[in-house]
C-alpha positions as CSV (number, residue, x, y, z in Angstrom):
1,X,63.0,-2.4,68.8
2,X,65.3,-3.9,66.1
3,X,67.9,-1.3,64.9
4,X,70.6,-1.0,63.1
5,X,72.9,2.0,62.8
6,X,75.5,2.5,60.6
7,X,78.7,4.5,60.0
8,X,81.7,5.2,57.7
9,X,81.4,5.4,54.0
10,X,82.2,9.3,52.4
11,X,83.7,10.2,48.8
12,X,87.3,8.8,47.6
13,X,89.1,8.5,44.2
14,X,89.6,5.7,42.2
15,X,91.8,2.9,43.9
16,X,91.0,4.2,47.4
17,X,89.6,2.9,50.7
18,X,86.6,3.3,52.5
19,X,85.6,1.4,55.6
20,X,81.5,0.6,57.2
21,X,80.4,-0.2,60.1
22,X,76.7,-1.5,61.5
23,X,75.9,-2.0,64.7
24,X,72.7,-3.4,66.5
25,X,71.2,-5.1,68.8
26,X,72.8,-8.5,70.8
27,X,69.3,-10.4,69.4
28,X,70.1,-8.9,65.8
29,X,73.9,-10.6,66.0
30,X,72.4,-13.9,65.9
31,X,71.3,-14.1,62.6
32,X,72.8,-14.3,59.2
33,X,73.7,-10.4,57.9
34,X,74.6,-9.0,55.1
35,X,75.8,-5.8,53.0
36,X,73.4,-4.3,49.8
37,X,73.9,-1.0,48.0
38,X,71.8,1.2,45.8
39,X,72.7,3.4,42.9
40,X,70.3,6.2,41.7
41,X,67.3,4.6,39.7
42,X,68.6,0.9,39.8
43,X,68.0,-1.8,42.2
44,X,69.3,-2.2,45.4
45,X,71.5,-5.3,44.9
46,X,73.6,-7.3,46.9
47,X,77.1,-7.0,48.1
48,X,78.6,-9.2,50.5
49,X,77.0,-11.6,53.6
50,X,77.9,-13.6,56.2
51,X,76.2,-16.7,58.4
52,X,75.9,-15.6,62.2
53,X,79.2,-16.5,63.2
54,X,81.4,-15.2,60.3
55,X,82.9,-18.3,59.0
56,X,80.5,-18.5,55.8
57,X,81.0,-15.9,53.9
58,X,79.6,-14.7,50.3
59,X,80.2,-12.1,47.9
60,X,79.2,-10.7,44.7
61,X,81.2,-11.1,41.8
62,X,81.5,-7.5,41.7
63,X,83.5,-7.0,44.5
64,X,85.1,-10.3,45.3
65,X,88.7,-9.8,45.8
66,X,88.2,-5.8,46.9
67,X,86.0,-6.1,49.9
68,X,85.5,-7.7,52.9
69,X,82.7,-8.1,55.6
70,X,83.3,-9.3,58.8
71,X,81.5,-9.7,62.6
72,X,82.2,-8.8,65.6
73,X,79.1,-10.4,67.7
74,X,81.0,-9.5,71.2
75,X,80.9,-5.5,69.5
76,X,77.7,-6.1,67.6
77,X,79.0,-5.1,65.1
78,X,79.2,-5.5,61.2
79,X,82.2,-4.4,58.9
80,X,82.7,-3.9,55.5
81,X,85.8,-3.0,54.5
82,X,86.2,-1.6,50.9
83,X,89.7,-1.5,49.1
84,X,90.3,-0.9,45.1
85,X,87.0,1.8,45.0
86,X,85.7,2.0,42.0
87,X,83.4,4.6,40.2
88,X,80.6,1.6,39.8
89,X,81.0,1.1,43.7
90,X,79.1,4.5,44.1
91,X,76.1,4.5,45.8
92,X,74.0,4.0,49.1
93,X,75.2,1.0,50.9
94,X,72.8,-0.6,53.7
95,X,73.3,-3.5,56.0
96,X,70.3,-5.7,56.8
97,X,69.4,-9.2,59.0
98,X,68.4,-11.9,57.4
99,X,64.6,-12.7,57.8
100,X,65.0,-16.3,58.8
101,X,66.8,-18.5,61.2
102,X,70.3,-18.4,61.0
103,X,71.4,-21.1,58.1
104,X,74.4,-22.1,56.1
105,X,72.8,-20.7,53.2
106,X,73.4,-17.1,52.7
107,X,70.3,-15.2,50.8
108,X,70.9,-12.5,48.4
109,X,68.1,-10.8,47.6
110,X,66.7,-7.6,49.4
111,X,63.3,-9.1,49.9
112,X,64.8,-11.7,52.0
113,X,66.5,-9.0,54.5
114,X,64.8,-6.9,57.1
115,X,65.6,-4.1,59.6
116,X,67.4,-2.1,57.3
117,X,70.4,0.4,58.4
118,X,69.8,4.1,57.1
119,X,72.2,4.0,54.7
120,X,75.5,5.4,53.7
121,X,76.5,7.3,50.8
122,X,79.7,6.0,49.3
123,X,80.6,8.2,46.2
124,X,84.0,6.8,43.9
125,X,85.4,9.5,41.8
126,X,87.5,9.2,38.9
């Protein structure tokens, strides 16, 4: 059974750090991953992804320059690491596989990501 767990996140003020961790599955570290989070009532929209080996990476505009995802497939395990927190970075973060075979292409939409992590509250105070 495809899992993956995840770790980390918590409450910090503005400017602060706050590190996430996913791990999973030695079948689930062959594929493409990648980081989403949801706020209350919106979307859950993408953050940050990665081709299987860690040497394509993608972000969203909206953190580009604060955070950073990386893979350690030895650890099966999936980082993001989140520096410069801001308020709008509040809300549930998940990390996901990618549905296909792993590509150069890194998707971004939540519809084409499966096995879901539970989530992780990240809350950004002012």
């Amino acid at each position: 059974q495809v899992q993956l767990v995840q770790s980390g996140g918590g409450q910090v003020q503005t400017g602060g750090s706050l590190s996430l961790s996913c791990t999973g599955s030695l079948p689930t570290f062959t594929y493409n991953l990648g980081w989403f989070r949801q706020a209350p009532g919106k979307p859950r929209d993408f953050v940050a992804a990665l081709n299987w080996d860690g040497s394509i990476i993608r972000y969203d505009s909206s953190v580009k320059g604060r955070f950073t995802v990386l893979r350690e497939n030895a650890k099966t395990t999936l980082y993001l690491l989140m520096n410069n927190l801001k308020p709008e970075d509040t809300a549930v973060y998940y990390c996901a596989k990618d549905k296909f075979d792993p590509t150069s292409h890194l998707r971004i939409t939540a519809e084409e990501y499966e096995y879901w992590g539970q989530g992780t509250q990240v809350t950004v105070s002012s």
